[in-house]
N, C-alpha and C positions, 0 to 999 in steps of 0.2 A: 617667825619673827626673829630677826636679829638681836645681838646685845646690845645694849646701850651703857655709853660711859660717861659719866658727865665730872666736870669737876669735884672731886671730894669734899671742896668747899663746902656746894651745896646742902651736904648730907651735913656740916657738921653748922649748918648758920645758928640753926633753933636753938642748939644744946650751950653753946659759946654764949649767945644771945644772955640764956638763963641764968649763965655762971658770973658774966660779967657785967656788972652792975653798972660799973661807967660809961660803960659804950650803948648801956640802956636810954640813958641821958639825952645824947645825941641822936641816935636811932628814930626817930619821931615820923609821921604821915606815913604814905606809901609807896613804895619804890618800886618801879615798872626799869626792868635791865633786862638784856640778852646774856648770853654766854655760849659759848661755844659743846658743843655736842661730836661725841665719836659714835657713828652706831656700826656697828658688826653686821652686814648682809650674810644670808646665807649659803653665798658662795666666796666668804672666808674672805670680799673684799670689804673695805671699810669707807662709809659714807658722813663727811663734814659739815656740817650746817650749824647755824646758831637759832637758838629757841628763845623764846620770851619770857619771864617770870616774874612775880608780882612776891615782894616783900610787906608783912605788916604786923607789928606785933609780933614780931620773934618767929612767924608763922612764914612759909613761903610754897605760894601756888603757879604749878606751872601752867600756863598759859595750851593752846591748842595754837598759836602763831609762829609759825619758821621762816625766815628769811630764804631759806634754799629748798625747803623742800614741800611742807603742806601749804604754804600761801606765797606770794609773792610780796607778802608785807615787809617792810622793815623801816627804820627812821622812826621809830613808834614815841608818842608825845601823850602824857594825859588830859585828859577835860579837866577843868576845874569844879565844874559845877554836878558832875555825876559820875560814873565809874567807866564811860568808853574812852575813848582813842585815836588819837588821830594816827595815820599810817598812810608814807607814802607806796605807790606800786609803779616802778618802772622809774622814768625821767619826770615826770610831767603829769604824775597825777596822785590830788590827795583825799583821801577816802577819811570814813568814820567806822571804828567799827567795835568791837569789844573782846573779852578776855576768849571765847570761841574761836576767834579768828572770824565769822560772818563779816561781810563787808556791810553796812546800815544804809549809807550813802557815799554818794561820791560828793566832795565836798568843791573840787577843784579840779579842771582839767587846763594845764598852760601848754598851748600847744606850740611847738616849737621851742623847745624850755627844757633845762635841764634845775628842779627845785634842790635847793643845795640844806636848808633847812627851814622851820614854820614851828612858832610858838602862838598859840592861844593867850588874851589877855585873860584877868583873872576872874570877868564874869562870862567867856566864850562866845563874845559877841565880835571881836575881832581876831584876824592872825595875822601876825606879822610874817613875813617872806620873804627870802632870798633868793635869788635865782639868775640864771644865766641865760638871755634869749638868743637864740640865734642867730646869726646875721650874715650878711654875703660881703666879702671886699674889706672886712677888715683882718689885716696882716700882720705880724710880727715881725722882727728885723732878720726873724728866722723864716719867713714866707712862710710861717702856718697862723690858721685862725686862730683870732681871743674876740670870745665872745662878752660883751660887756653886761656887767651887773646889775642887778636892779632890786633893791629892796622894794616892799608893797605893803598896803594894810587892806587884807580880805573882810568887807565886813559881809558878815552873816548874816546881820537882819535885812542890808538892803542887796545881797548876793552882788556886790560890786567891787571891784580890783582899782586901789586908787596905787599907784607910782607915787612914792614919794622922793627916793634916792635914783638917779638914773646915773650911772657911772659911763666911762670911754672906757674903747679896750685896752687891757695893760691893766685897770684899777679893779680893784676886789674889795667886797665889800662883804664882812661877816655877821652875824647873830649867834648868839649861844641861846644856853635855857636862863630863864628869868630874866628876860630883856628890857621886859615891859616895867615903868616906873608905878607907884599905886595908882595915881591918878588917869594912867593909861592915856595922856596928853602928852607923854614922853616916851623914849625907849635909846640903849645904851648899843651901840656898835662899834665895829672896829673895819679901818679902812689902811690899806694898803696898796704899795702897785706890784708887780707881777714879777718876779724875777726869772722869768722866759718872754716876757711881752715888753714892748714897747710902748708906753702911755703917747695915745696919738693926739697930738695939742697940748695944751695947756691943763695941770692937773686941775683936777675937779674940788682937793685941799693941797693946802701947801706941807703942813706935817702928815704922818703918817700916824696910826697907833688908836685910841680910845674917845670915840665922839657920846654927846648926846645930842640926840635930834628933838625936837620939840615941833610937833605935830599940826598943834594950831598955829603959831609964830612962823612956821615953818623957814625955822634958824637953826644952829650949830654951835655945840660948845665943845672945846678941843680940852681934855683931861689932863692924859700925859701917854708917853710912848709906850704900847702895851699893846694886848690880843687876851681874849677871850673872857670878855667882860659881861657880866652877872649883875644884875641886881638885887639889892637884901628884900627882903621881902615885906619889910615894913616898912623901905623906902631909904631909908637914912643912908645908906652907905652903897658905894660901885666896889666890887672888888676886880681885877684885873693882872693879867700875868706882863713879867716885865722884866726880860732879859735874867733868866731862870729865879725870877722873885714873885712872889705873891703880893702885891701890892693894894692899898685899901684908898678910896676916896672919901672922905668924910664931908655932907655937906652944911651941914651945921658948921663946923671950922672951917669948912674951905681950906681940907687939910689933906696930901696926900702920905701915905705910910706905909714903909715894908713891913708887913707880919714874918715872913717865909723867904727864908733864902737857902737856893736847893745847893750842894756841891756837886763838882765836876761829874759824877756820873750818877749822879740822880736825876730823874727827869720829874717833873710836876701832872700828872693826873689827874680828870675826874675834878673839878673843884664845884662846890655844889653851898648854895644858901639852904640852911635849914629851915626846911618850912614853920614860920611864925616865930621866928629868931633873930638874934643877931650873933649866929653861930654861922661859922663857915666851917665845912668838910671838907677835903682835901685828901688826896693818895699821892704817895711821889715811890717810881719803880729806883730801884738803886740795881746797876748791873754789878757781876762781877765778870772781870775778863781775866785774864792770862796772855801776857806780852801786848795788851789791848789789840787781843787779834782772835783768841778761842775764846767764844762765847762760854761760860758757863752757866748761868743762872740767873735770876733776879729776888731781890727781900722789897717786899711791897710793906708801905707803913700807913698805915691811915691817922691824922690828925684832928681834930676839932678846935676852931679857932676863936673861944669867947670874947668879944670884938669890947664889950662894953667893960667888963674886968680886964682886958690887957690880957689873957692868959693864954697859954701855947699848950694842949694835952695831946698828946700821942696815946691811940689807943690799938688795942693788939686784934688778931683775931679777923675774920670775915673778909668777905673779897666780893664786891655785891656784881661785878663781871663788867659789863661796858655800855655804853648808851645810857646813862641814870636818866628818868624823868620822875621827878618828886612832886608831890603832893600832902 
């Protein structure tokens, strides 16, 4: 057996965890993340792949699931309602399975489809879906294919794939984590068109940036200009990125507002609802260059954003890696 290196991070979450009391605060449910793995073969070459790990309680377990080397899983989402997983394999297909790595079932196969992301609502009886189906004859002004979008709600109980969003090609259409609104009669996305494709007819919306779609009514409500849009978890607020700002929808005021404004070479990260909160987490990487041409390094910061006090805390310490799904 080879060495293995993993972030030093990992080694130090538990002990920081213990020491620091405020970032105990925020820390809350359990976080399912990847991070990246060096292993040492024993012919002195070295092999990259990202592994799975489960944070809880200051406590952190690693998983038997690798994107590159023991499974083909990766995209991994939690259940709401017990401790498996969802996890796509390849283009086109999404599994259930648990902390083993065991595949339980296959939950979805889109054939011809490339799944770009899929959140579970909060009692796992639906998933929402994005994806791109393939198609023949449609072009760009560059003569290559753009496959058009299609959001979906997979329900479980009756194993059926309803279309609700059907996009042209040129248009993109996103989901993050926590999309889904409480009532699960709503959910928050972001639409765009393509800056390599050419939208063929007439757009599908006239602005670009932060929708809500409303399920039953099956209508549209246009927010504001933005990407990567989240729902609070008790429903009250969208939070939303916005030309390098952190932006909040409040729907009680029918109010929108910057919390976070990054500078020129910070970028925003990772923003994540605290589960059963009106707290937002958030990481923004800050580079340092030299003549903004020699990379040298980055200082990563993690924040917590108390939505209901108004308060802005930056907390020290832990790197929880990439892909969060919370619980």
């Amino acid at each position: 057996m080879g060495k293995k290196i993993t972030h030093i991070v990992l080694l130090l979450i538990p002990l920081l965890l213990s020491c620091n009391k405020s970032y105990e605060n925020i820390v809350k449910g359990k976080i399912l993340y990847n991070n990246y793995i060096t292993e040492e073969k024993t012919d002195g070459t070295f092999l990259n792949y990202t592994k799975y790990f489960i944070y809880k309680n200051g406590k952190i377990w690693e998983t038997n699931i690798s994107s590159e080397r023991d499974t083909n899983m990766y995209n991994l989402k939690w259940f709401n309602t017990n401790d498996n997983m969802l996890a796509q394999i390849g283009n086109d297909i999404i599994v259930e399975t648990n902390s083993s790595g065991k595949e339980i079932n296959q939950i979805i196969k889109l054939n011809n489809s490339t799944i770009h992301e899929f959140y579970p609502d909060k009692n796992d009886k639906q998933i929402l879906i994005s994806y791109q189906q393939k198609t023949t004859g449609s072009k760009s002004f560059f003569g290559e294919t753009s496959d058009p979008y299609t959001i979906a709600i997979l329900d479980l109980e009756k194993d059926s794939l309803i279309e609700l969003i059907k996009l042209k090609s040129g248009e993109i259409a996103s989901i993050n984590e926590s999309p889904w609104a409480p009532d699960k009669n709503k959910f928050v996305f972001t639409y765009r068109t393509s800056k390599n494709f050419k939208c063929e007819g007439k757009k599908t919306f006239n602005k670009e940036g932060v929708y809500i779609y409303n399920i039953q009514n099956k209508d549209f409500k246009y927010i504001d200009f933005g990407s990567n849009c989240i729902w609070s978890d008790e429903g009250s607020y969208i939070a939303y990125m916005s030309e390098n700002q952190i932006r909040t929808y409040d729907f009680a005021l029918n109010k929108k507002s910057t919390i976070y404004k990054s500078s020129n070479k910070e970028s925003i990260r990772q923003m994540h609802w605290v589960p059963k909160e009106n707290t937002l987490y958030f990481k923004t990487y800050y580079c340092f260059l030299t003549l903004d041409i020699i990379y040298i390094g980055e200082s990563v910061k993690h924040f917590g954003y108390h939505i209901k006090e108004d308060k802005l805390q930056q907390y020290r310490f832990v790197d929880y890696g990439y892909s969060l799904s919370w619980k």
